[in-house]
mmCIF file of the C-alpha atoms, coordinates in Angstrom:
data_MODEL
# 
_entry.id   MODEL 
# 
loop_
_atom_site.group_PDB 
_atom_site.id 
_atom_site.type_symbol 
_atom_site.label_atom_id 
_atom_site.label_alt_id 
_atom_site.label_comp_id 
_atom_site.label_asym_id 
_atom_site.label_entity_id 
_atom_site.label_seq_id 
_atom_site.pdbx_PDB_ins_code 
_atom_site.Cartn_x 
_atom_site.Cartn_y 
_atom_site.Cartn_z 
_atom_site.occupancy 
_atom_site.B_iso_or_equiv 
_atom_site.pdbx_formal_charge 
_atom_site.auth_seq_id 
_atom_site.auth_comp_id 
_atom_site.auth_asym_id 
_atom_site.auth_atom_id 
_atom_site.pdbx_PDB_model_num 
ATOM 1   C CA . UNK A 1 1   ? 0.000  0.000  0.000   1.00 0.00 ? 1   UNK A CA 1 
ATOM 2   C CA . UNK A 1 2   ? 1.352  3.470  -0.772  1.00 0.00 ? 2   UNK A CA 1 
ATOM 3   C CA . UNK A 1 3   ? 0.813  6.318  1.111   1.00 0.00 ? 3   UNK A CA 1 
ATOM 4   C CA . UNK A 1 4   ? 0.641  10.292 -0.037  1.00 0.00 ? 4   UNK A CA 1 
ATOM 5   C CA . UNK A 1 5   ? 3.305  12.526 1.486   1.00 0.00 ? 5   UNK A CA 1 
ATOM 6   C CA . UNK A 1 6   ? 2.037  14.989 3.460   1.00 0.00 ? 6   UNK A CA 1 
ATOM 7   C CA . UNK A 1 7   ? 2.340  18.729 1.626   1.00 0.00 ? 7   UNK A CA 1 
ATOM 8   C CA . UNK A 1 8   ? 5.134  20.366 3.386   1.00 0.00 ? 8   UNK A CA 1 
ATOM 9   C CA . UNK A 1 9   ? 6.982  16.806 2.738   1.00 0.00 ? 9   UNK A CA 1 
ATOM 10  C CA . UNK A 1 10  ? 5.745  17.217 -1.168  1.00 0.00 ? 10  UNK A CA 1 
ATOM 11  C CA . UNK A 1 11  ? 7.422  20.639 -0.916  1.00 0.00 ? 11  UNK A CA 1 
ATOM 12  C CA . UNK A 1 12  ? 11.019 19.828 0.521   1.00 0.00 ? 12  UNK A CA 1 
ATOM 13  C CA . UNK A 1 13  ? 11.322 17.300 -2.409  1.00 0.00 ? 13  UNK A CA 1 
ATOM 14  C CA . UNK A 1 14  ? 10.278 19.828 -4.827  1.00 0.00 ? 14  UNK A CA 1 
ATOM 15  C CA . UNK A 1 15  ? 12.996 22.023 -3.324  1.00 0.00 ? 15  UNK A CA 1 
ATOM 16  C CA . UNK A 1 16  ? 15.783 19.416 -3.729  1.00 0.00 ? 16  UNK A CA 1 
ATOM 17  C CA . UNK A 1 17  ? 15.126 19.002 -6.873  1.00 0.00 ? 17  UNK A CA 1 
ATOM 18  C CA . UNK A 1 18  ? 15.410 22.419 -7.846  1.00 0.00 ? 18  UNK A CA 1 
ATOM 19  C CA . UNK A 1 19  ? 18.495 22.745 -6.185  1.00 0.00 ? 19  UNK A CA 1 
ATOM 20  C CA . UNK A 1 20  ? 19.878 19.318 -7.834  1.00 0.00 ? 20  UNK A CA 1 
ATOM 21  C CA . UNK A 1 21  ? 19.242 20.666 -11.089 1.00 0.00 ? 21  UNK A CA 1 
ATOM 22  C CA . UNK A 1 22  ? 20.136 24.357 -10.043 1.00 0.00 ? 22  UNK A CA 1 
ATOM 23  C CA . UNK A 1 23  ? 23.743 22.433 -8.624  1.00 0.00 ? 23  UNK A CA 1 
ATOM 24  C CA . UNK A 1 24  ? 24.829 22.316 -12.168 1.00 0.00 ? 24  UNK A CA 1 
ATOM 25  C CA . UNK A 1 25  ? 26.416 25.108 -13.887 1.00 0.00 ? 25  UNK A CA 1 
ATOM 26  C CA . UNK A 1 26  ? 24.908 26.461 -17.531 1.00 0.00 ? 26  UNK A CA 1 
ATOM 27  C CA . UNK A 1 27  ? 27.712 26.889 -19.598 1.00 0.00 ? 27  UNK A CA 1 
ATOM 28  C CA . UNK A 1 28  ? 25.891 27.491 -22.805 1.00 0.00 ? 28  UNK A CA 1 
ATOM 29  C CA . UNK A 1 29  ? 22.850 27.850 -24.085 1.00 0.00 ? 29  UNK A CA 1 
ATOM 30  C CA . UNK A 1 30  ? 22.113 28.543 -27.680 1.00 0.00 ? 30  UNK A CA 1 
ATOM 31  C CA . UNK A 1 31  ? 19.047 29.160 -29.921 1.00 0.00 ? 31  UNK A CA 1 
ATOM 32  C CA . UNK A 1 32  ? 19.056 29.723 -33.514 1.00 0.00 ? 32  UNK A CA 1 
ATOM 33  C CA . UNK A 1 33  ? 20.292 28.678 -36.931 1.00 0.00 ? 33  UNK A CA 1 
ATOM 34  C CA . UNK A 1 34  ? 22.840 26.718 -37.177 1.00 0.00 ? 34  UNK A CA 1 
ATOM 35  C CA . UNK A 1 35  ? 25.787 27.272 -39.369 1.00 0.00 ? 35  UNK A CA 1 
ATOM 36  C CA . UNK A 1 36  ? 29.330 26.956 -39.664 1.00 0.00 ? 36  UNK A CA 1 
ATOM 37  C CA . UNK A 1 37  ? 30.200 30.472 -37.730 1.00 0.00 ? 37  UNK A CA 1 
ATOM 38  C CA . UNK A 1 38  ? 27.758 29.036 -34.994 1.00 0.00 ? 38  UNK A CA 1 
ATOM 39  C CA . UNK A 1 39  ? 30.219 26.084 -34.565 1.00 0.00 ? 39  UNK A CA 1 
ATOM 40  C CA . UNK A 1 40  ? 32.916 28.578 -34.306 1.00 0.00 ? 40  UNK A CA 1 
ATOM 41  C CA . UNK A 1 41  ? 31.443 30.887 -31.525 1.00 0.00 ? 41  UNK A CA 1 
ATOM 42  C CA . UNK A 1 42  ? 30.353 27.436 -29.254 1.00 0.00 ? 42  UNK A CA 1 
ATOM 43  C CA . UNK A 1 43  ? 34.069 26.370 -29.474 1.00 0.00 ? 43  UNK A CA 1 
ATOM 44  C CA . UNK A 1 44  ? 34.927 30.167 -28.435 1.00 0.00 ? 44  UNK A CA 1 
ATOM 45  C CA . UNK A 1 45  ? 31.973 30.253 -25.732 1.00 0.00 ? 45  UNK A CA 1 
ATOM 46  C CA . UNK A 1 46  ? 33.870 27.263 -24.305 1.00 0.00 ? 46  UNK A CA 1 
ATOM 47  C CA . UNK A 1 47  ? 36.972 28.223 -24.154 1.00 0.00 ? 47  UNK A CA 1 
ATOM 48  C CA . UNK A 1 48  ? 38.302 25.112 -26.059 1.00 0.00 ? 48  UNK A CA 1 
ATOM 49  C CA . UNK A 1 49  ? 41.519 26.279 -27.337 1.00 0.00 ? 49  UNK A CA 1 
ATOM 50  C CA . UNK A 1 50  ? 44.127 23.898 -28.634 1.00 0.00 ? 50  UNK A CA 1 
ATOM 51  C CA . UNK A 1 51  ? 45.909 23.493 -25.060 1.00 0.00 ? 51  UNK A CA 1 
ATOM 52  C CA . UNK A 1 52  ? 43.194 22.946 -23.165 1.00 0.00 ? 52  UNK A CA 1 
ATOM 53  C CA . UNK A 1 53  ? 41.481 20.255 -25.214 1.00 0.00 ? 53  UNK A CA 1 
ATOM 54  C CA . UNK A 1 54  ? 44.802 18.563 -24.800 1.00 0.00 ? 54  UNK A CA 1 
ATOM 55  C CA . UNK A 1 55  ? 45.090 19.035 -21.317 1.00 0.00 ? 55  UNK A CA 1 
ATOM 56  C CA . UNK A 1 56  ? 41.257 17.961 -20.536 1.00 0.00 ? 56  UNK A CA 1 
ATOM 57  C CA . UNK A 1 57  ? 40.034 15.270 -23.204 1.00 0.00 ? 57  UNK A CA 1 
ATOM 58  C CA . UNK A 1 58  ? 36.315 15.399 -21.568 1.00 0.00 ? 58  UNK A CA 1 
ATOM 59  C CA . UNK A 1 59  ? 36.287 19.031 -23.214 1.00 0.00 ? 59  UNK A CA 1 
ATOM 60  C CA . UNK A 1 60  ? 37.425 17.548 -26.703 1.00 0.00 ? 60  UNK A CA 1 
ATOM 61  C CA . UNK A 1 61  ? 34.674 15.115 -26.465 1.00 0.00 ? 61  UNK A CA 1 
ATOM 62  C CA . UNK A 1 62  ? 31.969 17.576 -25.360 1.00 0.00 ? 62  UNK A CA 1 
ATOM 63  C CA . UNK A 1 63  ? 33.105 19.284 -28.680 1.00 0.00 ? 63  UNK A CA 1 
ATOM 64  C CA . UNK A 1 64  ? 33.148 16.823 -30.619 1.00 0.00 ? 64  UNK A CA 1 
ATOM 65  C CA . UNK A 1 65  ? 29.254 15.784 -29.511 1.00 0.00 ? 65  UNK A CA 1 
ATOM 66  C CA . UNK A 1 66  ? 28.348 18.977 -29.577 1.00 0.00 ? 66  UNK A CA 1 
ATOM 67  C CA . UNK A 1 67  ? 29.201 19.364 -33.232 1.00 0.00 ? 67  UNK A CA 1 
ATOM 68  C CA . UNK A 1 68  ? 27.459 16.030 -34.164 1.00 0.00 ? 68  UNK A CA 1 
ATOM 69  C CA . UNK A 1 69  ? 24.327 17.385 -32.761 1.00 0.00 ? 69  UNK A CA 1 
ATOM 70  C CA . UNK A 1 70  ? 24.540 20.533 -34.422 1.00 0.00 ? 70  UNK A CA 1 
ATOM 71  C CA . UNK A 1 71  ? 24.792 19.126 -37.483 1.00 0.00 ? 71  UNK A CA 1 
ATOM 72  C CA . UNK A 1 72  ? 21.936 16.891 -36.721 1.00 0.00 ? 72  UNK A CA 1 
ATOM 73  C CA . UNK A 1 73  ? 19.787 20.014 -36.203 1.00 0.00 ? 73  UNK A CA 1 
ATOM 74  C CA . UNK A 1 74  ? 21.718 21.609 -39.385 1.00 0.00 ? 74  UNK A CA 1 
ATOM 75  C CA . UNK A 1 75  ? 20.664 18.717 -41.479 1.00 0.00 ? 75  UNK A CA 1 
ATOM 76  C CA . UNK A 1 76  ? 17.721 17.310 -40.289 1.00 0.00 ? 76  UNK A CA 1 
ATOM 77  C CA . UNK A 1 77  ? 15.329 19.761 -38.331 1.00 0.00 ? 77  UNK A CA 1 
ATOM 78  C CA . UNK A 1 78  ? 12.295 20.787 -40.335 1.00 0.00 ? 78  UNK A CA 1 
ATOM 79  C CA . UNK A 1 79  ? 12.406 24.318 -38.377 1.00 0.00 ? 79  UNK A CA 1 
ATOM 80  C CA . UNK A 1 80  ? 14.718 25.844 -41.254 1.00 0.00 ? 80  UNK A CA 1 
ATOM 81  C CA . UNK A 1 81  ? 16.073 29.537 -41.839 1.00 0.00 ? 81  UNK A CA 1 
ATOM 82  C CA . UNK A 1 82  ? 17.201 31.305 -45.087 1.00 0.00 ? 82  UNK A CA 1 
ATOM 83  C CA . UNK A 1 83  ? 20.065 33.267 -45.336 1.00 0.00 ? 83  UNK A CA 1 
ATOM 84  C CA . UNK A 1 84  ? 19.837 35.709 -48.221 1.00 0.00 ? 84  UNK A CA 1 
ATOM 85  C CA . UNK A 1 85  ? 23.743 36.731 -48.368 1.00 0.00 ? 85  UNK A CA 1 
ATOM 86  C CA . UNK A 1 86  ? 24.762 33.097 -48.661 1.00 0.00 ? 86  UNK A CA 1 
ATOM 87  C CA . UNK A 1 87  ? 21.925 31.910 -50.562 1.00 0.00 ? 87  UNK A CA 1 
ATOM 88  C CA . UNK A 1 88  ? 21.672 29.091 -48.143 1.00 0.00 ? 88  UNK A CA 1 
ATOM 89  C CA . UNK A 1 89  ? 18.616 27.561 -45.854 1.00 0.00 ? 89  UNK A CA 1 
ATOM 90  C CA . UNK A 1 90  ? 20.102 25.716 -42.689 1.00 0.00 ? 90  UNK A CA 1 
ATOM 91  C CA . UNK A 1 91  ? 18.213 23.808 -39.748 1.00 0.00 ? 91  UNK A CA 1 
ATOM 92  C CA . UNK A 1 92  ? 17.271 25.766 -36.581 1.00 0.00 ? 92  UNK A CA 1 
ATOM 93  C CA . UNK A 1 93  ? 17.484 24.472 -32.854 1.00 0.00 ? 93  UNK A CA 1 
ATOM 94  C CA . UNK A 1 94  ? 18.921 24.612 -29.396 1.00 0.00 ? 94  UNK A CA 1 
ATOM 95  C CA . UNK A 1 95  ? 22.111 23.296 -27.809 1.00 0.00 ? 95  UNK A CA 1 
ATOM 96  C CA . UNK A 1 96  ? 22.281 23.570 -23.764 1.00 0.00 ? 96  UNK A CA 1 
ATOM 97  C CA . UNK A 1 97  ? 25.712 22.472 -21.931 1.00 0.00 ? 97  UNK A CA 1 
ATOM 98  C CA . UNK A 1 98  ? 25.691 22.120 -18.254 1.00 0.00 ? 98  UNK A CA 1 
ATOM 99  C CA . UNK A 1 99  ? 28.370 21.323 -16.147 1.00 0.00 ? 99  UNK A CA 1 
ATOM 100 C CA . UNK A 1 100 ? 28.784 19.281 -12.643 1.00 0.00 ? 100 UNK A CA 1 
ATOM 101 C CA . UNK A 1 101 ? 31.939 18.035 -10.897 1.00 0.00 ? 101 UNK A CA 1 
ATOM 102 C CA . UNK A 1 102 ? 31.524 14.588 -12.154 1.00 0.00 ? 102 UNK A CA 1 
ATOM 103 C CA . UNK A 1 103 ? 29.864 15.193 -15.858 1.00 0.00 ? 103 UNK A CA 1 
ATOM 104 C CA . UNK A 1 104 ? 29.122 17.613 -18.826 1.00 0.00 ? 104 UNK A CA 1 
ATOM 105 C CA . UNK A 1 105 ? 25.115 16.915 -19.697 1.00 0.00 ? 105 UNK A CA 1 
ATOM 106 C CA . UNK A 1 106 ? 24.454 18.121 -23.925 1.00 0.00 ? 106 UNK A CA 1 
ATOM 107 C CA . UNK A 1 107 ? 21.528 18.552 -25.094 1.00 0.00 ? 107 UNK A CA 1 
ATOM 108 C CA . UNK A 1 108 ? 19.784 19.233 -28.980 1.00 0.00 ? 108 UNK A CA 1 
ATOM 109 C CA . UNK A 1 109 ? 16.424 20.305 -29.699 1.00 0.00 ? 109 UNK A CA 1 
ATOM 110 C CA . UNK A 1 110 ? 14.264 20.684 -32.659 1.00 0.00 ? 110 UNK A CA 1 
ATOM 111 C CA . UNK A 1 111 ? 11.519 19.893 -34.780 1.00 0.00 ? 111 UNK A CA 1 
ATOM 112 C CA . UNK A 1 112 ? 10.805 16.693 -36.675 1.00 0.00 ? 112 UNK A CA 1 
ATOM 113 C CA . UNK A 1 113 ? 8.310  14.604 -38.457 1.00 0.00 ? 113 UNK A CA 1 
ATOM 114 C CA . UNK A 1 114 ? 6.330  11.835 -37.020 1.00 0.00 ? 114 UNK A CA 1 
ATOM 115 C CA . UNK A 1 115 ? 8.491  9.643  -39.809 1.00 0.00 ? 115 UNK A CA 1 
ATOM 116 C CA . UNK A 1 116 ? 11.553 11.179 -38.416 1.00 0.00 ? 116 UNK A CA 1 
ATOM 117 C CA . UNK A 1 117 ? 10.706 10.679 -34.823 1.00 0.00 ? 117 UNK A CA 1 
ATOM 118 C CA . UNK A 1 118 ? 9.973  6.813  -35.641 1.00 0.00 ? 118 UNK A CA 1 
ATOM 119 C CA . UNK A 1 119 ? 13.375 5.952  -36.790 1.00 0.00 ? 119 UNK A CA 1 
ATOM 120 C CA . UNK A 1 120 ? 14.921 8.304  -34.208 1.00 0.00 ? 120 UNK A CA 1 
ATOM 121 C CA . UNK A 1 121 ? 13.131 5.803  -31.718 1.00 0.00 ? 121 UNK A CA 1 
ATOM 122 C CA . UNK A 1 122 ? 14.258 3.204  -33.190 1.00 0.00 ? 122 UNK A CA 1 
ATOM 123 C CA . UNK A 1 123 ? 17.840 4.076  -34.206 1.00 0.00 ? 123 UNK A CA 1 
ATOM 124 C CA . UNK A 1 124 ? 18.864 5.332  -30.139 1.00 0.00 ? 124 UNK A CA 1 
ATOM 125 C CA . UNK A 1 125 ? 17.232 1.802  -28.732 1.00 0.00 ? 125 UNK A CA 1 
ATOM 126 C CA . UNK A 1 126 ? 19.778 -0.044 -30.875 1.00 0.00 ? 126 UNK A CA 1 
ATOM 127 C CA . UNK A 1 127 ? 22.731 2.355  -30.496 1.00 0.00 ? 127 UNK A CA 1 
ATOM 128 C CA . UNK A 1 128 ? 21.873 1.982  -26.431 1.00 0.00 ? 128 UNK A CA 1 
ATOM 129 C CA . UNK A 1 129 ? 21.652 -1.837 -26.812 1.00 0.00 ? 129 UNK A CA 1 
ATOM 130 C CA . UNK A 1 130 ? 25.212 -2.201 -28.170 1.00 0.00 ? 130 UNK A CA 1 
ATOM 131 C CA . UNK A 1 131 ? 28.278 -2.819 -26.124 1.00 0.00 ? 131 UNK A CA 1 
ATOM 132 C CA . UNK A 1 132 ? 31.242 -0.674 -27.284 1.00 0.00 ? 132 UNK A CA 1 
ATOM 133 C CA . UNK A 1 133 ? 32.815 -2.979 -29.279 1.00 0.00 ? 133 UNK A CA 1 
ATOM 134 C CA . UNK A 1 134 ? 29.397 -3.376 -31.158 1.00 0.00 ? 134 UNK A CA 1 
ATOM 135 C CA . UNK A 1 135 ? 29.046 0.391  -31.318 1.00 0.00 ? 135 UNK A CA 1 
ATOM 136 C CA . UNK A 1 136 ? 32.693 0.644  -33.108 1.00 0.00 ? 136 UNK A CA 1 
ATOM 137 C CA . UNK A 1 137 ? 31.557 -2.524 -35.924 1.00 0.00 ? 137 UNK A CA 1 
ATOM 138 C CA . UNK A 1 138 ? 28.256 -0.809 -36.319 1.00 0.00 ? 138 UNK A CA 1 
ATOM 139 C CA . UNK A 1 139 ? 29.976 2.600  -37.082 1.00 0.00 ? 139 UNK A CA 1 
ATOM 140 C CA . UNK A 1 140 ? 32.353 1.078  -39.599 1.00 0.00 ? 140 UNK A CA 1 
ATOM 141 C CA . UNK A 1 141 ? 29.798 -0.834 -41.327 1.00 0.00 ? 141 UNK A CA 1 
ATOM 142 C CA . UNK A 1 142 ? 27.200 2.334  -41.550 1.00 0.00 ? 142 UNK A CA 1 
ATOM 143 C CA . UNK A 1 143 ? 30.521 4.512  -42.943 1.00 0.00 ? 143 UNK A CA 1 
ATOM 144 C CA . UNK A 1 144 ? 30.831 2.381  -45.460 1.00 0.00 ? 144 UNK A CA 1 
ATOM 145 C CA . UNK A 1 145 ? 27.231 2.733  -45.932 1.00 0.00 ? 145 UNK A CA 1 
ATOM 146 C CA . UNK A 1 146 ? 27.721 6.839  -45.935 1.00 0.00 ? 146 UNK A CA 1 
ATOM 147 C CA . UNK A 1 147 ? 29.353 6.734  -49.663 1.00 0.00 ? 147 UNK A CA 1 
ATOM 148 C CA . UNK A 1 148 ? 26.632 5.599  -51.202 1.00 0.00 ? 148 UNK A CA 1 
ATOM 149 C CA . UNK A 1 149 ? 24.865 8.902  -53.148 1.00 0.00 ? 149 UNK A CA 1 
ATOM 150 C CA . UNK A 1 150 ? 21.466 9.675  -51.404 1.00 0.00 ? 150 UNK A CA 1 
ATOM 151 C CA . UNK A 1 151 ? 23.075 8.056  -47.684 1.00 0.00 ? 151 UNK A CA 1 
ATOM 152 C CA . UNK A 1 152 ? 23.464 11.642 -46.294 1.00 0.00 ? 152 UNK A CA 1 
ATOM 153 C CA . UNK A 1 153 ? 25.577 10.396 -43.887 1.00 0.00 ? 153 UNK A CA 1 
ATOM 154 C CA . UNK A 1 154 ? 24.227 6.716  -43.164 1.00 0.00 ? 154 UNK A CA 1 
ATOM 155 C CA . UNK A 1 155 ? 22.993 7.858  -39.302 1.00 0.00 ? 155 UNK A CA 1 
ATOM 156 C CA . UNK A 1 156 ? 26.286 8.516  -38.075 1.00 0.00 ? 156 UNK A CA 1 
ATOM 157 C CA . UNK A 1 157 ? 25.613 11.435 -36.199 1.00 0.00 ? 157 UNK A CA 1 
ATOM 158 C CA . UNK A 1 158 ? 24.108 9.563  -33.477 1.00 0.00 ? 158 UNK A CA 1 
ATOM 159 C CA . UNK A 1 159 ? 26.900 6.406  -33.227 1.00 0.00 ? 159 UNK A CA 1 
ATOM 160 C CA . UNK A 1 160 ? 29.165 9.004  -32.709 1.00 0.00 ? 160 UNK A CA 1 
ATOM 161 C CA . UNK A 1 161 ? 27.735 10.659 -29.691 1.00 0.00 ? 161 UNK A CA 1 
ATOM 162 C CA . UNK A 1 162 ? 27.280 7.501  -28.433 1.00 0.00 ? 162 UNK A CA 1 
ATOM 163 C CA . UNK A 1 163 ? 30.698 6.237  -28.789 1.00 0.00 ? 163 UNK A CA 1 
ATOM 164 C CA . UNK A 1 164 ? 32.263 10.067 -27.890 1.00 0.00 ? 164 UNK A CA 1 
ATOM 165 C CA . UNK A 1 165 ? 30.437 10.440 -25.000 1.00 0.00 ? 165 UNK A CA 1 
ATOM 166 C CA . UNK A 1 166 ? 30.631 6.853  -23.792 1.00 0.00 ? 166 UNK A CA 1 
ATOM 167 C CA . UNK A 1 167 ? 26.933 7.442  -22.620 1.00 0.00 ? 167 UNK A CA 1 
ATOM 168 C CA . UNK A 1 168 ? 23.637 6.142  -23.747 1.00 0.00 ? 168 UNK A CA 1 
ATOM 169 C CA . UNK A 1 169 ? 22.005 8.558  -26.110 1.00 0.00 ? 169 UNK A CA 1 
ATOM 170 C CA . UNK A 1 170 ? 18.317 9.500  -24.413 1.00 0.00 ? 170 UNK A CA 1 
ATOM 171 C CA . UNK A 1 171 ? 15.472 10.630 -27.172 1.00 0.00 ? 171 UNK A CA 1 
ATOM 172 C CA . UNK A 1 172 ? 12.466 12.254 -25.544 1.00 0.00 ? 172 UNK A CA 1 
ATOM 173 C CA . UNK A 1 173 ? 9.296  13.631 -27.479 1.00 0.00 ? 173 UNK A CA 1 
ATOM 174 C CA . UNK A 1 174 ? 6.617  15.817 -27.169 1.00 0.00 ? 174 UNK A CA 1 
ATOM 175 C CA . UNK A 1 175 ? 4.453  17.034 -29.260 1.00 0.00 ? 175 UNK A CA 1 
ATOM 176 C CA . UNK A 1 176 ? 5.296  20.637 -31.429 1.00 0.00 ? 176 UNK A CA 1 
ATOM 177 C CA . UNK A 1 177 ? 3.113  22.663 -34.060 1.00 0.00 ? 177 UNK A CA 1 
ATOM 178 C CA . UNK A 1 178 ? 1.680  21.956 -37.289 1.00 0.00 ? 178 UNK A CA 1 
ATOM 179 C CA . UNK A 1 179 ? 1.561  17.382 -36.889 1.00 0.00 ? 179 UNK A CA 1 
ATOM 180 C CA . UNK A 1 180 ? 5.538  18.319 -35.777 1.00 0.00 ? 180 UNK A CA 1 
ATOM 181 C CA . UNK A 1 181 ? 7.483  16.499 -32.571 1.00 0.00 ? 181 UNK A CA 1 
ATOM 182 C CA . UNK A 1 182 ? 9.555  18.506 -30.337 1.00 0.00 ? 182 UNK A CA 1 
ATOM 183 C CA . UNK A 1 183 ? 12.741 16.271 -30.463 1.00 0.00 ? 183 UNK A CA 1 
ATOM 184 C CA . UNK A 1 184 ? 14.874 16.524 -27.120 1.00 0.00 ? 184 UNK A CA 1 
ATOM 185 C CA . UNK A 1 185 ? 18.174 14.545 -27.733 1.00 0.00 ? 185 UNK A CA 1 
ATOM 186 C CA . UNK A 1 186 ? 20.813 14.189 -24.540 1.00 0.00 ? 186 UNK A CA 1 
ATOM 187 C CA . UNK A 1 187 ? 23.744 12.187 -23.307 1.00 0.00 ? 187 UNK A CA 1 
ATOM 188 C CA . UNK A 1 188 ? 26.247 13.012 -20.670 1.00 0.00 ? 188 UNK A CA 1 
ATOM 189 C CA . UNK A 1 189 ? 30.101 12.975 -20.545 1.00 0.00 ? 189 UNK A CA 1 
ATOM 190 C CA . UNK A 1 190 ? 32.180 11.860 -17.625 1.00 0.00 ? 190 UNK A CA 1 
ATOM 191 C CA . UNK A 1 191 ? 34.708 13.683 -16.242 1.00 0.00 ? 191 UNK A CA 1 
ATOM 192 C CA . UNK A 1 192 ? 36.231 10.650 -14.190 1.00 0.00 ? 192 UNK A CA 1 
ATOM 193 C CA . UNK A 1 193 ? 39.823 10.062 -16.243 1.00 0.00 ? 193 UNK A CA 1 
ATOM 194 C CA . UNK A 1 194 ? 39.251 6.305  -15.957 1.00 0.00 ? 194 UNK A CA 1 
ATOM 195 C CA . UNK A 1 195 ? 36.042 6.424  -18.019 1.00 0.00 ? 195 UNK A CA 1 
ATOM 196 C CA . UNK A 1 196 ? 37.526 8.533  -20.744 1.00 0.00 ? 196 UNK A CA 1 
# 
């Protein structure tokens, strides 16, 4: 038998909670087009010059994931802005970066189809059901996969933030305007040395 907590009970665990996810540090947040100067100002927002992504390889991988899902939202979001100078319409979304002591949590957002969101489903349950090793045959055999002419890219966006971040890749839903789906896509890296 449960029981309900008692209101000033319900309120303390609200207030944890806020201050478990107010613990961790924003670091970036970013809303917009994306394009290649946006790729350039997120690697100056994080300060990830040539030394330091030596000295602190969790920073080259948060990079690196961070690029893969910006040019997931580049590619593939069906919010999409033109750019008159360039002559050029590009995919528009968010990227959020927090930071703890123990992990950097990424995070993409954007708009897709119901089709889209389907084989999103579908594609992050197998990526999360495969060991490493798995991960790394699965990559090599979809790369192969990416020369073919109409691949663009074979899915490879999303093995590589799996394998970069060493993390399973989390897709959440919900619905958006016009028969769209708000597509939340996260995955966290670990600080700890050991699990880099």
């Amino acid at each position: 038998m449960t029981r309900s907590l008692p209101s000033d009970e319900l309120t303390q665990l609200r207030q944890l909670h806020e201050a478990a996810l107010n613990s961790n540090k924003l670091i970036l947040l970013f809303k917009g087009a994306i394009t290649q100067n946006t790729l350039i100002r997120i690697g100056g927002l994080l300060h990830l010059t040539h030394e330091e992504t030596h000295q602190d390889f969790s920073k080259k991988r948060l990079f690196s994931v961070l690029v893969e899902m910006a040019q997931n939202i580049l590619h593939y979001s069906q919010e999409r802005e033109f750019f008159p100078k360039s002559h050029s319409v590009v995919g528009a979304g968010s990227l959020l970066v927090k930071e703890s002591p123990e992990a950097f949590e990424i995070e993409g957002r954007n708009l897709v189809t119901s089709e889209q969101k389907a084989r999103l489903e579908s594609r992050c349950a197998l990526i999360n059901s495969m060991t490493e090793e798995k991960l790394r045959e699965f990559y090599l055999t979809q790369r192969r996969q990416s020369t073919q002419p109409q691949s663009k890219g074979a899915g490879l966006g999303l093995i590589e933030i799996a394998r970069k971040s060493k993390s399973p890749v989390v897709a959440r839903f919900s619905e958006g305007p016009n028969a769209l789906y708000y597509y939340t896509l996260s995955t966290r890296i670990s600080r700890d040395c050991s699990r880099n």
